[in-house]
N, C-alpha and C positions, 0 to 999 in steps of 0.2 A: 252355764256352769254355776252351780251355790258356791260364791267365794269365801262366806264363813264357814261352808261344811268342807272343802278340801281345804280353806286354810288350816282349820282344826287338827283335820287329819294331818298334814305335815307339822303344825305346831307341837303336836303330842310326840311323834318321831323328834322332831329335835329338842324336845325337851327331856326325851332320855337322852339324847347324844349328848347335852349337856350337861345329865348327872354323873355321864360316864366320864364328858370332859373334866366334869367339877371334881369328879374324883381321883380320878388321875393327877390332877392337879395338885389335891390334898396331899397327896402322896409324896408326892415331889418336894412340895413346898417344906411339908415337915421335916421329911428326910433329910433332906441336903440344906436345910437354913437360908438365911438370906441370900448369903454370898454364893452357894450353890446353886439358888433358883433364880438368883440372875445371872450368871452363867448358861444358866440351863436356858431361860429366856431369850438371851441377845445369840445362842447360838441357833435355836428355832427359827426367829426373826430372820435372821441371816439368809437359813435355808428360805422359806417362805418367800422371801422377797427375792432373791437368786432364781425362783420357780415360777414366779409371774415376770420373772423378767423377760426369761425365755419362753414362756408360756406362747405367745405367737398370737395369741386369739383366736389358732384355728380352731376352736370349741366356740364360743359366740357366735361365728363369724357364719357355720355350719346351722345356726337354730332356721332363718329364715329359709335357706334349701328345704332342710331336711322340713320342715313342717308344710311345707307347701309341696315338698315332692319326695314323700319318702325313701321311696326307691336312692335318691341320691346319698343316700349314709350310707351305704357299700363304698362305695368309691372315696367321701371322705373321710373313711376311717383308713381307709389304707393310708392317705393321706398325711393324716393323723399320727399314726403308728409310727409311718417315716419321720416325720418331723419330730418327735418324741426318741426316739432313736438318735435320729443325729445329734439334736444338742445337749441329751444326756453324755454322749460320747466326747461332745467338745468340751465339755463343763468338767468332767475325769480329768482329759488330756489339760488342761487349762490348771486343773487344782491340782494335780501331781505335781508342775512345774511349779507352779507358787508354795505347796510344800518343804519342798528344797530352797526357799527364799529365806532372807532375812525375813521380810517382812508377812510371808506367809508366816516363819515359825513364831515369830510375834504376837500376830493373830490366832492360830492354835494356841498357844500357852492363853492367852489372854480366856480365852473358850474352857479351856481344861477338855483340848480334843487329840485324841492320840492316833494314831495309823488306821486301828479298829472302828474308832468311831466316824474318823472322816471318810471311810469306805462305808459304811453305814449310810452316811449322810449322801452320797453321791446317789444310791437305792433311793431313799428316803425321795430325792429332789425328782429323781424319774419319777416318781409314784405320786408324787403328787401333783406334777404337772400333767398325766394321763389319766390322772380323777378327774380335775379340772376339765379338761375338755371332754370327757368321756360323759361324766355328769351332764354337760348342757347336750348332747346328742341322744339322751336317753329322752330329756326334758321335752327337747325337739319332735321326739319319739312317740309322746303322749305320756310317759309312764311320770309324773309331777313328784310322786311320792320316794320313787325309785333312790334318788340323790342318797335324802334324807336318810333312808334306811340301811343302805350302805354305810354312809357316814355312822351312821349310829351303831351296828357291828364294829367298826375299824375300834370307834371308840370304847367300848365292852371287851375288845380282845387287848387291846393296853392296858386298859384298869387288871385285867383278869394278869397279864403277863407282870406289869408292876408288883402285884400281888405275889407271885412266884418267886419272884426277885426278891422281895423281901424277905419272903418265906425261908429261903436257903443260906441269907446271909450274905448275898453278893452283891446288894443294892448300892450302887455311887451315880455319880454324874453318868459316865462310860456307860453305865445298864440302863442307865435311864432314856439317854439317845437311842442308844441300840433298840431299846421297846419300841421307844416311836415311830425310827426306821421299821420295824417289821410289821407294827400296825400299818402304816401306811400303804407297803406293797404286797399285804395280803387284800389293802382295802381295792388296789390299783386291780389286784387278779381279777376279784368278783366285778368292779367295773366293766373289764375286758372283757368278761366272758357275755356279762348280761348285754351291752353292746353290740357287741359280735352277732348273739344270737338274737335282740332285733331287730338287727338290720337284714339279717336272713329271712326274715319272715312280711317281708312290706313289698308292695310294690311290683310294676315292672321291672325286668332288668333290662331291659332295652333305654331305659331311661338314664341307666349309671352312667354312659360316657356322655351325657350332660352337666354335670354337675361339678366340672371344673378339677384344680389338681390342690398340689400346696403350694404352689407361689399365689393362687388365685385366692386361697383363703387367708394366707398372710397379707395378702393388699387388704383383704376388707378386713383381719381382724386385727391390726395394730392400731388401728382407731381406737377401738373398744378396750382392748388389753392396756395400751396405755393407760388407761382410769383403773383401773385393777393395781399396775403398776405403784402409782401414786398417790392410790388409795393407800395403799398397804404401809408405801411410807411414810405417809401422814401419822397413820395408824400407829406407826412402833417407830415413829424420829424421838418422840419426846423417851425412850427407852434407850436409843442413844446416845441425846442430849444428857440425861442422868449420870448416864454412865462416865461420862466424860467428864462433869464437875463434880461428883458427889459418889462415881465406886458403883463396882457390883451390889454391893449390900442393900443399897437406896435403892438399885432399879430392882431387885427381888421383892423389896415391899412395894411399888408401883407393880412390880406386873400382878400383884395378886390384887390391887384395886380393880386394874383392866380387867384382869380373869372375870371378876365380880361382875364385874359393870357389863361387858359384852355378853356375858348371858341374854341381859335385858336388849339384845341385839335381836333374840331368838324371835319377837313376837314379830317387827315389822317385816325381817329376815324370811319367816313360815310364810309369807304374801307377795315375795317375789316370783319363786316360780310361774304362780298362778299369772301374774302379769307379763313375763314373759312370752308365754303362751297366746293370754289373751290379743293381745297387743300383735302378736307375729302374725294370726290371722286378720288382720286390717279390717275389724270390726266396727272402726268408725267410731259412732256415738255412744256404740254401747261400749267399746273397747275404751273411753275416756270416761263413762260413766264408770263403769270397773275401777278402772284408776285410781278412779277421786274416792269412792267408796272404798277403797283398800288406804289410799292416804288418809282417813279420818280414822279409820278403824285402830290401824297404826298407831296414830298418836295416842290417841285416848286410851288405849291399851297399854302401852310403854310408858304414859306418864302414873297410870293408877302402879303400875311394877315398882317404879322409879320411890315411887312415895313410899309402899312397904320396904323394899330396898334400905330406903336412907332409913327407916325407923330399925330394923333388925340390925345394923351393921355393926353400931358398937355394943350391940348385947350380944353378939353371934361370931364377930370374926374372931376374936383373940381368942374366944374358946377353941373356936373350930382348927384356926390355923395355926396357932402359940401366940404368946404376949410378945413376939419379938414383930410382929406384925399387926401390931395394934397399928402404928404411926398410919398404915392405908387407909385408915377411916375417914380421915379430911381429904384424901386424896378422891376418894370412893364417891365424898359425897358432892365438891368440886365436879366427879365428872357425869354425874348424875343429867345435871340441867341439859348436859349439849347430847347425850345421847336421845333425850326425850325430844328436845329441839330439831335430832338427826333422823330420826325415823321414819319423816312423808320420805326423805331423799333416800332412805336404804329402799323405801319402796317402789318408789319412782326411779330408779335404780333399773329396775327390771322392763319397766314399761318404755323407757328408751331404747333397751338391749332388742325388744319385739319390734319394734316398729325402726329396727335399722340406724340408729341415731345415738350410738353409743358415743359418740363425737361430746354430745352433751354432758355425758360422764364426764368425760377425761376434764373437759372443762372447767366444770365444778370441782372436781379431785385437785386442778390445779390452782382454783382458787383457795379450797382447802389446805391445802398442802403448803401456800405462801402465808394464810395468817398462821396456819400453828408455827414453821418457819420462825418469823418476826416475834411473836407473842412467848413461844418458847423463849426465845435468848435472850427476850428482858427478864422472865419470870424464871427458867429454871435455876441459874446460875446462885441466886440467892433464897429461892423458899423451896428448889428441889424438887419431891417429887408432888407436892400440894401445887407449885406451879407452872409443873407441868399434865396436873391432871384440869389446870384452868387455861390454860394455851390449849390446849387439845377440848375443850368444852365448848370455848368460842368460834376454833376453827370449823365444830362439827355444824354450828347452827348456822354459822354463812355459809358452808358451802349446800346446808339444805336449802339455806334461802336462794343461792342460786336456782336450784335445780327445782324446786317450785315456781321461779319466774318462769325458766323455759317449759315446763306443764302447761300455766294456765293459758304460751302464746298456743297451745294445740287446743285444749280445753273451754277457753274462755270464759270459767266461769270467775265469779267473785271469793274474794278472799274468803266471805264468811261460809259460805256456802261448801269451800274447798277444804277447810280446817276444821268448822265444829262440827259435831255428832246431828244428825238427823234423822228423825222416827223412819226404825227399818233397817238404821244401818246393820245391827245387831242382832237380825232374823235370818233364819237358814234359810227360809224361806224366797228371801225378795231377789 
């Protein structure tokens, strides 16, 4: 496999899905103000992390089956489906009754979510939990690019529906969810279908009552899903923490640092799949030479982004997003360092998910997830959202350096060897 020329190919996919994010975003951010777009924020966050919670990991847990025995993705998509099914139903029944709470109506006001939109939201969470897993079974599948593309329509039909919304005069917080709810489970449909129809197409079927049910993939995949888990709240605690000293308004101008900043996610982000894959086929030497060549390429790419990055930010974002969004700029560039420091681990990310060892994840998310933690509570409470874009900088770089130590014990090779650029890395060719 040339891993600069399918990395490319997925880079380029998700570097539209990122202008479509980005613009959707703009949209938002302008529209609704500070106070709006963090609302609009901690109520996303919410969902997101509610949707890996339940997530199961029957979607990771399925890559090693399915890539060694295709045939077996018939069977765990029924699997699948079921377990998507039921905890969307209990998450309903669960949120109807906290509705009726104090403390649910608390929470809604706090959101700025009314009947419409928390039905919205309930859609919204099935749909993204059956991308989620529907995504890695395509991966599984061979189709590397497939994810990406989806993802990148879901994204185009938001911007496009944002748009409309605007257009007529009906645009608040309430249309803004609601968009995203519908992108998501048109994005969930086209999943399902392309899914469906390749797993109809592989394989023996004598093969399918091998390949286990949903209790089977829930043992092997809450391993894995717990780092998803914890990932996510590392990812959006210091949004939170914000919120809780310093008000909606502060975490609107922090999440549009993040917005910025995670972009620069896209580059080591586009060299997961491929390692995935790699890695699930038990390639050996060459499957850790992949690796390590996808962790250099990584770095060195996200840190040259990270540098144009910090030089455009304060000539670019207050025009782009209004002068009330200036303050992100110290945030923006605070979280520059640990995203560029995070980037072997987004990649190496994937290469544990292939070779079975998601366990190594989780571990690292959990160290992660303890220094932002600690680092957060000293820093946010008094420099706000500049320190919580350095709690969240520091946590990204140790828990990379975790997940680097456990690499090299597969790997063995030397630091230097592992980290700088070496003639070739950067040829389609090699």
């Amino acid at each position: 496999m040339k891993l600069l020329r399918e990395g490319a190919a997925v880079l380029g996919l998700r570097l539209g899905q990122a202008a479509a994010g980005a613009g959707a975003g703009l949209v938002v951010a302008r529209a609704l103000g500070p106070d709006g777009q963090g609302r609009y924020a901690l109520g996303i966050t919410l969902l997101m992390f509610v949707a890996a919670a339940v997530n199961g990991g029957v979607g990771l847990a399925a890559v090693p089956a399915i890539r060694r025995r295709p045939a077996a993705a018939t069977s765990l998509l029924r699997s699948q489906f079921f377990w998507t099914g039921a905890v969307t139903l209990a998450i309903a029944a669960a949120g109807a009754l906290a509705w009726r709470s104090d403390a649910g109506a608390d929470l809604a006001a706090r959101l700025g979510w009314n009947a419409t939109t928390a039905m919205a939201m309930v859609a919204a969470l099935a749909a993204l939990v059956l991308s989620d897993i529907l995504a890695y079974d395509l991966l599984a599948l061979g189709r590397l690019r497939t994810g990406t593309a989806v993802n990148l329509g879901r994204g185009l039909l938001q911007l496009t529906l944002l748009g409309a919304a605007l257009a007529t005069g009906v645009f608040g917080l309430a249309a803004a969810l609601v968009v995203f709810a519908a992108s998501q489970v048109a994005g969930a449909a086209v999943f399902a279908w392309l899914a469906a129809r390749g797993a109809r197409h592989v394989g023996d079927s004598s093969l399918v009552r091998k390949s286990g049910g949903t209790a089977k993939l829930l043992k092997a995949g809450w391993q894995g899903q717990l780092s998803a888990v914890v990932s996510l709240l590392h990812m959006r605690l210091a949004l939170a923490l914000v919120a809780a000293w310093h008000g909606t308004q502060a975490v609107g101008v922090y999440s549009v640092a993040v917005m910025i900043g995670e972009v620069l996610w896209l580059l080591p982000s586009a060299l997961q799949p491929l390692l995935v894959w790699s890695s699930a086929a038990g390639d050996g030497e060459a499957g850790v030479a992949t690796s390590a060549r996808a962790v250099r390429i990584a770095l060195a790419a996200t840190a040259a982004a990270a540098c144009l990055a910090a030089i455009a930010a304060p000539l670019l974002l207050a025009p782009v997003f209004g002068e009330r969004y200036r303050p992100a700029v110290p945030a923006l560039w605070a979280l520059l360092p640990g995203i560029v420091a995070c980037a072997p681990g987004a990649v190496l990310a994937g290469d544990f998910i292939g070779r079975g060892r998601s366990a190594w994840n989780t571990q690292a998310s959990l160290v992660t997830l303890a220094v932002n933690a600690g680092a957060g509570l000293l820093l946010i409470p008094r420099h706000g959202p500049l320190g919580a874009a350095l709690a969240t900088s520091l946590a990204y770089a140790v828990g990379s350096g975790v997940m680097l130590i456990r690499f090299r014990q597969v790997a063995s090779l030397p630091w230097r060897q592992l980290l700088l650029p070496v003639r070739g890395d950067f040829s389609v060719r090699s």
